[in-house]
C-alpha positions as CSV (number, residue, x, y, z in Angstrom):
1,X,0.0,0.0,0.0
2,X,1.6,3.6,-1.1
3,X,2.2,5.9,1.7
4,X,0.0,8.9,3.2
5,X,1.9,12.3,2.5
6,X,2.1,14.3,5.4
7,X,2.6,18.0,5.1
8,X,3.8,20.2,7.9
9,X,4.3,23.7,7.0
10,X,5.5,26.8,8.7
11,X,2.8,27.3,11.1
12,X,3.8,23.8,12.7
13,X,7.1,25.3,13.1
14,X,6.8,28.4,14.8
15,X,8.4,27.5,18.4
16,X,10.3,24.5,20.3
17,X,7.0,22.9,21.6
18,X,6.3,22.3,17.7
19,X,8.6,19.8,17.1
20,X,7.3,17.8,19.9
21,X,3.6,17.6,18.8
22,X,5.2,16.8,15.1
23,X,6.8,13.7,16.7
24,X,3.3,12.6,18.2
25,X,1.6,13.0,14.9
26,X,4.3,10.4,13.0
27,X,4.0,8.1,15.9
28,X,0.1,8.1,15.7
29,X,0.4,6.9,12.1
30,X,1.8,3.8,12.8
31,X,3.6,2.8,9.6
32,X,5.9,4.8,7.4
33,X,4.5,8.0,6.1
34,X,6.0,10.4,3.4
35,X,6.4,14.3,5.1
36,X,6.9,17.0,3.0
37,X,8.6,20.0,4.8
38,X,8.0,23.8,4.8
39,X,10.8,26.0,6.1
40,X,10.7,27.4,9.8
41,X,8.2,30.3,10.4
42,X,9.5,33.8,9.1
43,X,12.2,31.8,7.2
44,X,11.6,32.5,3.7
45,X,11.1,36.1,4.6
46,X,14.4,36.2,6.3
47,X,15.7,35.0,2.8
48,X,13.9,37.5,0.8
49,X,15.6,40.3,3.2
50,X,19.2,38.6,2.7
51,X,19.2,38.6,-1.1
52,X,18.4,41.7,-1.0
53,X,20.8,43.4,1.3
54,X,23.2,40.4,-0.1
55,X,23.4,42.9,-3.2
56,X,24.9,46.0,-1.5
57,X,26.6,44.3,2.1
58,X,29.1,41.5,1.9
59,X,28.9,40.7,5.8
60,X,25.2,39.7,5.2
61,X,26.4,35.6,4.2
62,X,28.8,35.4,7.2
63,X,25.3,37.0,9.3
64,X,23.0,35.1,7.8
65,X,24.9,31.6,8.3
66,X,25.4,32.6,12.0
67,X,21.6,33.5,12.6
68,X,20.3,30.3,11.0
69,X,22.6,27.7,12.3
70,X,21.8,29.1,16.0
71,X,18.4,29.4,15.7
72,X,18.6,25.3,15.0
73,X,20.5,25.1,17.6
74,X,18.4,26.1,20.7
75,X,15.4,24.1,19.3
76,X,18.1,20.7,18.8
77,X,18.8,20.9,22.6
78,X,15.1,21.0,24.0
79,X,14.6,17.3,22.7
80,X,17.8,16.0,22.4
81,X,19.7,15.6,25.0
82,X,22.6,13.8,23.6
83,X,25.6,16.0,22.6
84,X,26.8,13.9,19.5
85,X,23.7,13.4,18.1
86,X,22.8,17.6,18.6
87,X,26.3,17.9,16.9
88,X,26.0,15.8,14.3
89,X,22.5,17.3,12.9
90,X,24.1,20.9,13.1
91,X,27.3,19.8,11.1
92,X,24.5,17.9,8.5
93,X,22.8,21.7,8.2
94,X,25.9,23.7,8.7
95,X,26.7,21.9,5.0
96,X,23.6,23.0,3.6
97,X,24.5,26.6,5.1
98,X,27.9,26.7,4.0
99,X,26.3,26.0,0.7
100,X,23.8,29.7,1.2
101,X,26.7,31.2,2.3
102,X,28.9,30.8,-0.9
103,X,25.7,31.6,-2.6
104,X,25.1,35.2,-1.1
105,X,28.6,35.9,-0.8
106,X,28.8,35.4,-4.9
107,X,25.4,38.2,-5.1
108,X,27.4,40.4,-2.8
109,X,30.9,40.2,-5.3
110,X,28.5,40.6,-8.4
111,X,25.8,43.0,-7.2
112,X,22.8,41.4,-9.1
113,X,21.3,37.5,-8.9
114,X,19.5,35.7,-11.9
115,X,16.2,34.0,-11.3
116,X,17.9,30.5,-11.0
117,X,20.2,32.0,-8.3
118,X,17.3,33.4,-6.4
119,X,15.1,30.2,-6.7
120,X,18.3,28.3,-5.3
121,X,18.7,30.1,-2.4
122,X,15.4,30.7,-1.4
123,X,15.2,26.9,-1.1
124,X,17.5,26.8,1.4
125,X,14.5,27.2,4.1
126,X,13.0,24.1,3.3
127,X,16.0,21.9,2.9
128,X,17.7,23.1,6.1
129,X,13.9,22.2,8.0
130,X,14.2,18.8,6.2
131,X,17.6,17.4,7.7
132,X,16.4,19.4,11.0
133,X,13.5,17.1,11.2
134,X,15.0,13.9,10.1
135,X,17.5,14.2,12.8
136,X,15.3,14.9,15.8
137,X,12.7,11.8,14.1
138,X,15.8,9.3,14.0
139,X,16.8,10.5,17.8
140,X,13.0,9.8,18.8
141,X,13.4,6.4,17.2
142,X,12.1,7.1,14.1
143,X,13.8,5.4,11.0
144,X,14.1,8.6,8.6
145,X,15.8,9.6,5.5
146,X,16.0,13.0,4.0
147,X,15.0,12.8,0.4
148,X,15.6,15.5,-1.7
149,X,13.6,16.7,-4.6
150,X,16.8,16.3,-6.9
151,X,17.5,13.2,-5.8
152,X,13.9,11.9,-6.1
153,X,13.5,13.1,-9.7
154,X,10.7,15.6,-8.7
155,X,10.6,16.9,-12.3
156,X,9.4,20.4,-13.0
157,X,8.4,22.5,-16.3
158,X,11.7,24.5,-15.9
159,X,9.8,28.1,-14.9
160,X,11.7,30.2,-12.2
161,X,9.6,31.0,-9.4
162,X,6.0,29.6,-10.8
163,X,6.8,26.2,-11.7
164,X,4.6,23.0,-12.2
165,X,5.9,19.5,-11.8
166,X,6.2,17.3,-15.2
167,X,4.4,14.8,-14.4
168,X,5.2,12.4,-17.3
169,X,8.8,12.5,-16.1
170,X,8.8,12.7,-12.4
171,X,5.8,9.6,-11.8
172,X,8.3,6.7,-11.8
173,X,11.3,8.3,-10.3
174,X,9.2,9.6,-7.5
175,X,7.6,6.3,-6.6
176,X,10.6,4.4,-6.8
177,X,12.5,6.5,-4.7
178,X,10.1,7.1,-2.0
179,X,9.1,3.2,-2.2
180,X,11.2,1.6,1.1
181,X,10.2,0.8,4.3
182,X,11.2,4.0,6.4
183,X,10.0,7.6,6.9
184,X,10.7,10.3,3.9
185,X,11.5,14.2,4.7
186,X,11.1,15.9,1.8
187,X,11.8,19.6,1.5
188,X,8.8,21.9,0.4
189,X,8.3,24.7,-2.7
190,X,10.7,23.7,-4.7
191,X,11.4,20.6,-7.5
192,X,14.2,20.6,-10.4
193,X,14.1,21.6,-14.0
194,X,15.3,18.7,-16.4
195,X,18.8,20.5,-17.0
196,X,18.9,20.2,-12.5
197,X,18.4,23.7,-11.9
198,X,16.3,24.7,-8.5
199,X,12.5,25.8,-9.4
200,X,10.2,27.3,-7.0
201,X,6.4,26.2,-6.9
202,X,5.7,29.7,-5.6
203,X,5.1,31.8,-2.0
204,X,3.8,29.1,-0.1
205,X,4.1,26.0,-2.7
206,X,5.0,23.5,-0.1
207,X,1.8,22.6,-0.3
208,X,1.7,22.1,-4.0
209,X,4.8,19.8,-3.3
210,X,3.4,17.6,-1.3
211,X,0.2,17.5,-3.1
212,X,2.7,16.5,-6.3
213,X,4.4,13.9,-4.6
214,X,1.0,12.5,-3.2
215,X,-0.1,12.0,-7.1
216,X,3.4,10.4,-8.1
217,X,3.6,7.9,-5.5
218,X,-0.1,7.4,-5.5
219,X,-0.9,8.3,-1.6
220,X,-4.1,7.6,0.1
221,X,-4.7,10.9,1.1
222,X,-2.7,14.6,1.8
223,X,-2.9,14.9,5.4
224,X,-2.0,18.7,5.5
225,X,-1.4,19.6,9.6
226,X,-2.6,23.2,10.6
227,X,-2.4,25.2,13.4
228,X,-6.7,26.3,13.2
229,X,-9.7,24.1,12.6
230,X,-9.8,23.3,8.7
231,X,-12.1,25.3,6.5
232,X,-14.8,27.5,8.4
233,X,-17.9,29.5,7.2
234,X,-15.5,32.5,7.3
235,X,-12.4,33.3,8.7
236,X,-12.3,32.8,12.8
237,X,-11.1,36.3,13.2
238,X,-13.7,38.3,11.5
239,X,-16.9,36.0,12.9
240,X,-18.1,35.3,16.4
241,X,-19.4,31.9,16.0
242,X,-17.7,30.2,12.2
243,X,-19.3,27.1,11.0
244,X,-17.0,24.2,10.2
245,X,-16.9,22.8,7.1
246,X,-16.9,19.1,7.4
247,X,-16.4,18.0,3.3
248,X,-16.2,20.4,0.3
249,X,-15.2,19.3,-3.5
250,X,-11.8,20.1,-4.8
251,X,-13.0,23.3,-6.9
252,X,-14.8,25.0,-3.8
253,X,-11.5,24.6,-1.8
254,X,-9.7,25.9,-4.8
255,X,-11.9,28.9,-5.3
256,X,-11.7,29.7,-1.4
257,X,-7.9,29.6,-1.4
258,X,-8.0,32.0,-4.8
259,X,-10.2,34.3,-3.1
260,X,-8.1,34.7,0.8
261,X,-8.6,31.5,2.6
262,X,-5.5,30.8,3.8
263,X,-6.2,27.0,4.7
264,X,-4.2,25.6,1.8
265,X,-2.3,27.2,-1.3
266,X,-4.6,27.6,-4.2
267,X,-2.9,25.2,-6.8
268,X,-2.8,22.4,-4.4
269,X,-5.7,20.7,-5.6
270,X,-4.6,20.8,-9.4
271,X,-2.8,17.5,-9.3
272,X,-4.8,15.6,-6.7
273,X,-8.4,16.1,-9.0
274,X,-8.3,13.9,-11.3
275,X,-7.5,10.8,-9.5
276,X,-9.1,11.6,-6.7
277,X,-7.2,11.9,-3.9
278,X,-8.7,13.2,-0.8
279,X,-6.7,15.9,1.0
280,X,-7.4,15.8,4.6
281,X,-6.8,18.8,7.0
282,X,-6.2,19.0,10.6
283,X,-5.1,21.0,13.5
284,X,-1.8,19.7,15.5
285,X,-2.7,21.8,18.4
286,X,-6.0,19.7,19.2
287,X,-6.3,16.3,19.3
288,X,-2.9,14.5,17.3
289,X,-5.0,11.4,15.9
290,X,-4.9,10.5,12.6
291,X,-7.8,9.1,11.6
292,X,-10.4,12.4,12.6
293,X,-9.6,14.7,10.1
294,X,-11.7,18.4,10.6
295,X,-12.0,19.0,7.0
296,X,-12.0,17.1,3.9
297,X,-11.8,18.0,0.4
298,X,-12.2,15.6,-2.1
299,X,-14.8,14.3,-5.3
300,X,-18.0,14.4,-3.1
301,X,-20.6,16.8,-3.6
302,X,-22.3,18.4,-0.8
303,X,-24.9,21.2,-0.9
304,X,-25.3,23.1,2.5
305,X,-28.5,24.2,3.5
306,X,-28.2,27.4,2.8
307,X,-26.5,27.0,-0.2
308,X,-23.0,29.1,0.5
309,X,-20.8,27.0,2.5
310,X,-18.1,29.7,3.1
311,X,-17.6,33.5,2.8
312,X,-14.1,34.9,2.5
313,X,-12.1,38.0,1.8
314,X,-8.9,39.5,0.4
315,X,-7.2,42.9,0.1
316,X,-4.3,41.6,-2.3
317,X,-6.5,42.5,-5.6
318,X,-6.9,45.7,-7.4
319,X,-8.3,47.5,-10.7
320,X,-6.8,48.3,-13.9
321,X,-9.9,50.4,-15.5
322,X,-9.8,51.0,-19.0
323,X,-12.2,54.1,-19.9
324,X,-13.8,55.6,-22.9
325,X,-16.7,56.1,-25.1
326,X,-17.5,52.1,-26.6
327,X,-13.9,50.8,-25.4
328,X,-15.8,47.5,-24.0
329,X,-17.4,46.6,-27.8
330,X,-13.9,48.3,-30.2
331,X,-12.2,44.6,-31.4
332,X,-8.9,44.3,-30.4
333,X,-8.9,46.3,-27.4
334,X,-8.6,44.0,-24.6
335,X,-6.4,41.2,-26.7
336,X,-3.7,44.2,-26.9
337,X,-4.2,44.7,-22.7
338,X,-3.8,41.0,-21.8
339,X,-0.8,40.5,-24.2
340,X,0.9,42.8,-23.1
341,X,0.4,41.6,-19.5
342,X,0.8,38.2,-20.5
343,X,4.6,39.3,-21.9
344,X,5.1,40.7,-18.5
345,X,4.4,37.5,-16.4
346,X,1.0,39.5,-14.9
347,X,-1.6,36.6,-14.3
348,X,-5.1,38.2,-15.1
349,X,-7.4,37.5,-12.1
350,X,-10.6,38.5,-13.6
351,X,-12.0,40.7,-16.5
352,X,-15.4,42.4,-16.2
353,X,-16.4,44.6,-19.0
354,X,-19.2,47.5,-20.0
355,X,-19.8,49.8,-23.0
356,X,-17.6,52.3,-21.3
357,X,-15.3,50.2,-19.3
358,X,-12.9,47.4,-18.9
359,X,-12.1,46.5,-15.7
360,X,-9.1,43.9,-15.1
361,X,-8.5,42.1,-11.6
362,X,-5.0,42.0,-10.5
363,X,-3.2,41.1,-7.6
364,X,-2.2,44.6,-6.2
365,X,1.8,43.9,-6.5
366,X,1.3,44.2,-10.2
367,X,-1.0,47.3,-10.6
368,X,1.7,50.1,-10.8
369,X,3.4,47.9,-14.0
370,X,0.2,46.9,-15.4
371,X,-0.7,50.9,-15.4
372,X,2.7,51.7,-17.2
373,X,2.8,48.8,-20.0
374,X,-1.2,50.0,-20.6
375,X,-0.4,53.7,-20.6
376,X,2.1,52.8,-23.5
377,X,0.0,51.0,-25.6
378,X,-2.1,53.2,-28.5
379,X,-5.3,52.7,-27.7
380,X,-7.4,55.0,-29.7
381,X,-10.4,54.9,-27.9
382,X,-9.1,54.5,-24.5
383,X,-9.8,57.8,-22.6
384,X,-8.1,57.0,-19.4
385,X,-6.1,54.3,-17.5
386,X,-6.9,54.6,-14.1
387,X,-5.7,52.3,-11.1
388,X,-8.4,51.4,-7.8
389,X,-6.4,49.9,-4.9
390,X,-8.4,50.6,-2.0
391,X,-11.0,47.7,-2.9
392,X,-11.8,44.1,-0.9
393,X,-12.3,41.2,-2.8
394,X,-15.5,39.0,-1.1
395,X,-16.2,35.7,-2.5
396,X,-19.1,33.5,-1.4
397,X,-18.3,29.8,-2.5
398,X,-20.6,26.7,-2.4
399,X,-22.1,24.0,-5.0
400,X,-25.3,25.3,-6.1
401,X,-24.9,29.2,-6.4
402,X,-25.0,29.1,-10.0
403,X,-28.4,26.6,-10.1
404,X,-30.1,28.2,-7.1
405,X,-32.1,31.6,-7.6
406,X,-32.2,34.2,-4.8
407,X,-28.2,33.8,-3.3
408,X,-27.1,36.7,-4.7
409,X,-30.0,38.6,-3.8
410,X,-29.7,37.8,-0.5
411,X,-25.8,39.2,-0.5
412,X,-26.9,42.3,-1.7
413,X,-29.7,42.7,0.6
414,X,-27.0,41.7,3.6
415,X,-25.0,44.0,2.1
416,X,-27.6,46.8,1.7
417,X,-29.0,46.6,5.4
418,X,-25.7,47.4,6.7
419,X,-25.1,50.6,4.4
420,X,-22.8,48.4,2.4
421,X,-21.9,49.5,-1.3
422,X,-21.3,46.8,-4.0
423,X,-18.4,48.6,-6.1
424,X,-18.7,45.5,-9.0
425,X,-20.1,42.0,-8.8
426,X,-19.7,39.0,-10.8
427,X,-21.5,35.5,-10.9
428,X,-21.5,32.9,-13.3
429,X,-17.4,32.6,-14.2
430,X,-17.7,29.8,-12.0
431,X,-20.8,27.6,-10.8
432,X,-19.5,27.6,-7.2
433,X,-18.8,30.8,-6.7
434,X,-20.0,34.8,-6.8
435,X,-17.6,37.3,-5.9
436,X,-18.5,41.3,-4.8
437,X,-16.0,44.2,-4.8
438,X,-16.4,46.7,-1.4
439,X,-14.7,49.7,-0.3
440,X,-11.5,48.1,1.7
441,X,-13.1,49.7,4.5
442,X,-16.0,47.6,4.4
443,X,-14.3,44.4,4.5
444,X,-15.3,43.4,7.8
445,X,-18.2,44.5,8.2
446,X,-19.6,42.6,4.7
447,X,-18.5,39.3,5.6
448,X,-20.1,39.5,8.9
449,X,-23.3,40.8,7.1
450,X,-22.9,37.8,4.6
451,X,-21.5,35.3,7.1
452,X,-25.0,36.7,9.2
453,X,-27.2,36.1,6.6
454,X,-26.4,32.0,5.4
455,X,-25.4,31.0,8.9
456,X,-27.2,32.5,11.5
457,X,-29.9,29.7,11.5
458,X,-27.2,27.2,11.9
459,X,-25.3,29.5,14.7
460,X,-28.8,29.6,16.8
461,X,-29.4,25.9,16.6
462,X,-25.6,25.2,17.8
């Protein structure tokens, strides 16, 4: 029987208690599992910052190395209490960091760092958290092997920084290496293009990794551990009383990660889909057994009572408005717009259109070099090119929006009774979903109004 993938990410890794509960959950499995690895909580960042200031200070590698290798260190001696071992495991990662170091030391002589470069070093994160884990597992007793993705033959398309796994090539390898009788770590975000170079899945692609791996090697299920209660009505933080979401289908966890959820990474469910595996979510600071998941998505269609099953939000989008007299019915218009976006590597979120307008849906990181490549193009009847950041993105997902009369007129009503204004709407792109623009002021307050609306019913009863 192939292996359950396990994936711990960065939450799980946030202090020295972590590690402990980590250890529990492998025990509680009870036969060899596959983990997949994100780096240590505020890692990555403290990457970013490095190849950054790598550029302009030379002492940042030396700094960098230090900071890293102690900051394994303390966590090492809370559960291992034998000096060897501790050594050993440092002198394993103090490899891997001499490795970085070289790395950053080359960007500080040069000045500048190619995509490859970057993709290699921000890496680093995840394989450091790999060998960290396999050692403390093998001191707990633990048979574990670090396995990384170039030695696996975790195949990817060969793009920098948004790459996908080639599955054609990497199937075999993958099973085949991952196919003995002990415990795999397997670093996170990051696979290998054919020629060997170091591809990243993208900010928070661990998730995709393991969610890769699970489809090569055939898993049972993703268990994905958590640090909060699976997927919710909305997000614990903006609602008193969240509903939790016992089963949803791949595409509404897919839309409620596009849209803000933060549960799992939006592309994770792109290779489990088709055959069907489940991916199963739960939360390592409640109960550590394996066989209760909180949350599972998978084939299985479920309507909820009330139709939505989950209201979210995000402040990471904003408007490119195209304006002028018939610009939404001139030919041509918009195919000149998303090529020329398409040549810079801006992904197109959504594209709503009038007689007068065309309004594009970016991620707001983008906006200020979508606005320039626009403002260069000659677009005769284009009037103005005007940006709109201050906007919330809410999305209400569930199967049956699309077939079910009267949902969105309930949002807007919600909306409306609490002096909510709907800046653009849009249903239909997707069967599972309708998604509002508000003032980023109103974020809040409209998906407590929605969240109100399809769940109160259910909140009484509780």
């Amino acid at each position: 029987m192939s292996k359950t993938v396990v994936k711990f990410g960065g939450s799980n890794l946030k202090c020295k208690e972590d590690i402990g509960r980590i250890i529990q959950v492998v025990r509680n499995y009870k036969q060899p599992v596959v983990i997949v690895v994100s780096a240590f909580f505020g890692v990555t960042n403290y990457l970013i910052e490095a190849l950054e200031k790598s550029r302009l200070d030379e002492n940042v590698s030396k700094n960098t190395v230090s900071y890293l290798l102690n900051l394994k260190r303390e966590t090492l001696e809370v559960h291992i209490q034998d000096n060897l071992v501790i050594e050993k495991i440092l002198f394993d990662i103090g490899v891997l960091l001499d490795e970085l170091g070289r790395y950053l030391q080359g960007i500080a002589l040069t000045g500048d760092a190619s995509p490859a470069l970057e993709d290699h070093v921000l890496a680093y994160g995840e394989r450091i958290s790999a060998v960290f884990l396999s050692g403390i597992l093998n001191f707990a007793g633990i048979e574990t092997k670090v396995a990384f993705p170039e030695s696996i033959g975790l195949i990817t398309d060969g793009d920098f920084g948004t790459a996908s796994v080639n599955f054609v090539r990497s199937t075999s390898l993958v099973r085949e290496a991952l196919s003995h009788d002990l415990v795999y770590v397997v670093p996170g975000f990051y696979g290998v293009s054919q020629e060997g170079k170091t591809t990243l899945f993208g900010r928070g692609g661990s998730d995709y990794s393991a969610a890769a791996i699970a489809r090569c090697t055939g898993a049972p299920s993703l268990d994905i551990w958590k640090d909060v209660n699976g997927f919710m009505s909305a997000d614990p933080k903006a609602v008193d009383n969240p509903v939790q979401i016992k089963n949803l289908t791949y595409n509404e966890a897919a839309e409620l990660a596009y849209f803000g959820a933060k549960i799992l990474h939006p592309r994770t469910v792109e290779p489990l889909s088709a055959p069907h595996i489940p991916i199963r979510i739960f939360n390592i600071n409640g109960e550590t057994v394996v066989d209760k998941p909180l949350s599972i998505v998978s084939a299985e269609k479920t309507i909820s009572m009330g139709i939505v099953k989950s209201v979210t939000s995000s402040q990471e989008f904003g408007i490119l408005k195209l304006k002028g007299s018939g610009v939404g019915a001139k030919p041509g218009i918009l195919a000149k717009v998303t090529t020329a976006l398409h040549h810079a590597g801006i992904n197109i979120s959504s594209v709503l259109t009038s007689q007068i307008s065309i309004n594009i849906l970016l991620a707001k990181k983008d906006l200020s070099t979508a606005y320039a490549l626009v403002s260069a193009i000659e677009l005769s009847v284009v009037g103005r090119v005007q940006i709109i950041e201050d906007i919330a993105v809410l999305a209400t997902v569930g199967n049956g929006i699309a077939e079910n009369y009267g949902v969105a007129a309930r949002i807007f009503t919600a909306l409306a009774k609490n002096g909510i204004n709907v800046v653009m709407s849009c249903s239909g792109a997707s069967p599972i979903v309708s998604y509002f623009l508000v003032a980023a002021d109103d974020c809040i307050n409209a998906v407590r109004a929605i969240h109100e609306e399809f769940f109160e019913i259910i909140i009484k009863t509780i």
